[in-house]
C-alpha positions as CSV (number, residue, x, y, z in Angstrom):
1,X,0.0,0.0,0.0
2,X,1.4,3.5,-0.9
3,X,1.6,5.9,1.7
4,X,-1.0,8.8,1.8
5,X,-0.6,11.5,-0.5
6,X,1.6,14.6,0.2
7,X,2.5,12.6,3.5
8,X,6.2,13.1,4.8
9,X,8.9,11.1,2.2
10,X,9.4,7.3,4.8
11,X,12.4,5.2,4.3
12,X,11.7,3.3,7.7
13,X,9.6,0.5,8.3
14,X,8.3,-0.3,11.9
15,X,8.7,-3.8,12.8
16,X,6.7,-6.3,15.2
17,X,10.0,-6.1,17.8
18,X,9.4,-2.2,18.0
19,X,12.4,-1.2,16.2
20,X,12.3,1.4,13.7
21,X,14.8,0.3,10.7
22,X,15.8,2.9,7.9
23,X,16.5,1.5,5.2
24,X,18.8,4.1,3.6
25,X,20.8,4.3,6.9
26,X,20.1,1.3,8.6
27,X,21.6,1.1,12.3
28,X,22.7,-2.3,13.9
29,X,20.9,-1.3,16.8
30,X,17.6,-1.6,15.3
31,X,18.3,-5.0,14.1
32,X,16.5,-8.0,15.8
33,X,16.8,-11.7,15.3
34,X,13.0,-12.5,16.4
35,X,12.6,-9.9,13.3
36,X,15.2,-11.3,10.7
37,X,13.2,-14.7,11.3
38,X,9.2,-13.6,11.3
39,X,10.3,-12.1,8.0
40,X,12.4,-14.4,6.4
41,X,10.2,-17.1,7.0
42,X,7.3,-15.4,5.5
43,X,9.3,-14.4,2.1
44,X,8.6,-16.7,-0.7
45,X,11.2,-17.7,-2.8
46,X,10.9,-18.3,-6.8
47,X,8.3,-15.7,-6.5
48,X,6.3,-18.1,-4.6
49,X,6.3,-20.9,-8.2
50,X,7.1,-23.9,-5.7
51,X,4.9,-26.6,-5.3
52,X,3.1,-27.9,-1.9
53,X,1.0,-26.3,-0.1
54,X,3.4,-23.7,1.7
55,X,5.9,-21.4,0.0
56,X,9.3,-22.5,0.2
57,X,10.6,-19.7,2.8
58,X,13.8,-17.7,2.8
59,X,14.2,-18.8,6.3
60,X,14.1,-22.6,4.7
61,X,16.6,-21.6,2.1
62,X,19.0,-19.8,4.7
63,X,19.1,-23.4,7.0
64,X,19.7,-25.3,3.6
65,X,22.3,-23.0,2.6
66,X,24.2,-22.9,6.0
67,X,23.8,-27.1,6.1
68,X,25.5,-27.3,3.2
69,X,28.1,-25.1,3.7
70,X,29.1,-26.8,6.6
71,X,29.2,-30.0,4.5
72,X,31.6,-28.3,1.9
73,X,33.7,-26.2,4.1
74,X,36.2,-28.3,6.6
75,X,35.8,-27.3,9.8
76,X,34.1,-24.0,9.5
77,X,34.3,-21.7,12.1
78,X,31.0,-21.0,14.4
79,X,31.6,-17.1,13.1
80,X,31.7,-18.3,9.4
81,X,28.7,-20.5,10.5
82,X,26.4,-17.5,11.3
83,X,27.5,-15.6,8.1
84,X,25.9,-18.7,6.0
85,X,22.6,-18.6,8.1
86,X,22.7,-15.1,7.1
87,X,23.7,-14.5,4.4
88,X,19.7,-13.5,2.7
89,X,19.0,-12.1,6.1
90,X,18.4,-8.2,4.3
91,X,15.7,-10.0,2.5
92,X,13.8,-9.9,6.0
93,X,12.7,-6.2,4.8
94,X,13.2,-6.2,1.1
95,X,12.1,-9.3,0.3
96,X,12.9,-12.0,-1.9
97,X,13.6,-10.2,-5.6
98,X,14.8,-13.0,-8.3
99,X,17.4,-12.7,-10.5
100,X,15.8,-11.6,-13.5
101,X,13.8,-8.6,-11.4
102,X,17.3,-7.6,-9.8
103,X,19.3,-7.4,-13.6
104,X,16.0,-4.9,-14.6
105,X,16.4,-2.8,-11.4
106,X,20.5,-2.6,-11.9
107,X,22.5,-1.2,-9.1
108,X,20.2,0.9,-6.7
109,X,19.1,-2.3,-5.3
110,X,22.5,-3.7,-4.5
111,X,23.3,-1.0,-2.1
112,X,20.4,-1.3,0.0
113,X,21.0,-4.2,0.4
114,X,24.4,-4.2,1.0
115,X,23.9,-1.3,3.4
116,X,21.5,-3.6,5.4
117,X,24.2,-7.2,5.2
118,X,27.0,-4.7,7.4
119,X,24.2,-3.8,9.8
120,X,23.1,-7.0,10.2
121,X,26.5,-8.2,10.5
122,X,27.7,-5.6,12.8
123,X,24.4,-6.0,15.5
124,X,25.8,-10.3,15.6
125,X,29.2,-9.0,15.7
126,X,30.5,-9.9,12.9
127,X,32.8,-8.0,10.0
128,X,30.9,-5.5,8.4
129,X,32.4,-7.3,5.2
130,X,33.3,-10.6,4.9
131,X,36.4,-12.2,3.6
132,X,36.5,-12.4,-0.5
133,X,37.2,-16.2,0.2
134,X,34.1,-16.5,2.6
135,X,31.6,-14.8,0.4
136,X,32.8,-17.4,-2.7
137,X,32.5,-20.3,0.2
138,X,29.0,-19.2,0.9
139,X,28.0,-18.1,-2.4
140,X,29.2,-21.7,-3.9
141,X,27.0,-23.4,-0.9
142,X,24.4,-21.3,-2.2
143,X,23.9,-22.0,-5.7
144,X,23.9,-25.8,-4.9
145,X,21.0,-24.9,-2.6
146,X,19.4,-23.1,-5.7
147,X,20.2,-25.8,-7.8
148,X,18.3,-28.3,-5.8
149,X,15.3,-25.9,-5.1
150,X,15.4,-25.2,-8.6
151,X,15.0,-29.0,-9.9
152,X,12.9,-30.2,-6.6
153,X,10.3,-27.5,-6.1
154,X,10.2,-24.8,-9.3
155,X,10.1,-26.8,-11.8
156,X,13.2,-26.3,-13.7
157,X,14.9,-28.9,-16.1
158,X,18.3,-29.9,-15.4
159,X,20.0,-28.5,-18.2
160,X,18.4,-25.5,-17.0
161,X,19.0,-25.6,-13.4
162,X,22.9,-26.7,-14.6
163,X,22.8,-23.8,-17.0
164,X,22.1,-20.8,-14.1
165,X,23.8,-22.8,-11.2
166,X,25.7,-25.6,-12.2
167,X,25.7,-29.1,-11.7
168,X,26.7,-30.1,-7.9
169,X,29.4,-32.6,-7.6
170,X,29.6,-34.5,-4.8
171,X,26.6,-33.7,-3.4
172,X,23.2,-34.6,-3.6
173,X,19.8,-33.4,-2.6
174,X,18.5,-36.5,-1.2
175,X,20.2,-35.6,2.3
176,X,18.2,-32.4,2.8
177,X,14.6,-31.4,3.3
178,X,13.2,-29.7,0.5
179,X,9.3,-29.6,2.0
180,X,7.6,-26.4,2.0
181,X,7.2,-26.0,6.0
182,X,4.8,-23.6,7.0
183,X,5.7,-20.3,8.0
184,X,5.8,-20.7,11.8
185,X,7.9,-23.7,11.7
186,X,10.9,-22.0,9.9
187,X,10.5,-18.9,11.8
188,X,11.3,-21.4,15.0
189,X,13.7,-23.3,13.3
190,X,15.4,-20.4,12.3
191,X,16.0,-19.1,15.9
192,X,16.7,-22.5,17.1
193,X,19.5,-22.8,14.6
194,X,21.1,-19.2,15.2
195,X,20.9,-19.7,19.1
196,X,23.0,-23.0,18.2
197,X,25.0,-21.2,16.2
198,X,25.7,-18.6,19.4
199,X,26.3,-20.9,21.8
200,X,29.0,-22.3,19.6
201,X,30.6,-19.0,19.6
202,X,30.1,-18.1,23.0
203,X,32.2,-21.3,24.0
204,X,35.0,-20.6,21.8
């Protein structure tokens, strides 16, 4: 819904926690987990073209993509960990756009976002940027994830999914769970995964 006519220009959006995040200037203090994972478990992805009866969440995606780049990765540290889980968490506010969508839009996009990842990161105290070598770990446990997504739930072909992702060695997708889980469920699994996650780090 558009805001009223000839109201003040808005660049925030109130969340359920309280917080007040800008989205132009976003501060790490108005970041909150119970927030990241109401919304990321309530953005489709694929636009929502999955089958089942529930979309096939952001949140889901963000716990496939962390479980498998703790598969590829030897011995990743609980810090490198969290970054995975992540690593969509801006989506919690701007949602979801595909890949085609994001290529029309061009740039402007890209720096919201990345102006969101450093808060994020910074509030969970991590580097505001990652390490090139990280991001290529994560991105490359990523596009496996889309890969299987891809040829399990949206209905692309292999030579397609192989095309826009490429073909996963050593891996296959009979190991994860590719149900769509309703909402609720990957909201909790969500938090149950980055409070794992925490503990982890607190110990080391």
């Amino acid at each position: 819904m558009a805001d009223k006519a000839g109201a003040p220009a808005r660049a925030w959006q109130r969340m359920l926690s309280g917080r007040r995040l800008d989205l132009l200037d976003p501060s790490p203090l108005d970041v909150e987990i119970s927030d990241i994972a109401h919304g990321l478990a309530r953005v489709a992805r694929w636009n929502g073209q999955t089958g089942g009866d529930h979309a096939f969440s952001v949140a889901q995606h963000s716990l496939l993509v962390e479980e498998i780049f703790a598969q590829q990765v030897k011995d990743p540290s609980p810090d490198a960990r969290l970054a995975a889980l992540l690593h969509d968490a801006p989506e919690y506010v701007i949602g979801d756009m595909i890949s085609p969508f994001k290529s029309v839009v061009g740039g402007g996009y890209k720096a919201v976002e990345q102006r969101l990842q450093r808060a994020i990161h910074l509030r969970f105290s991590l580097p505001a940027d990652i390490s090139e070598k990280l991001k290529k770990e994560i991105k490359r446990a990523d596009q496996v994830a889309a890969y299987f997504e891809a040829t399990v739930l949206a209905g692309f072909t292999i030579s397609e999914a192989t095309q826009f992702f490429g073909r996963p060695r050593g891996i296959s997708a009979d190991g994860f769970d590719l149900s769509c889980r309703p909402a609720k469920a990957m909201q909790s699994a969500f938090l149950k995964r980055f409070s794992a996650i925490e503990r982890l780090r607190q110990a080391g």
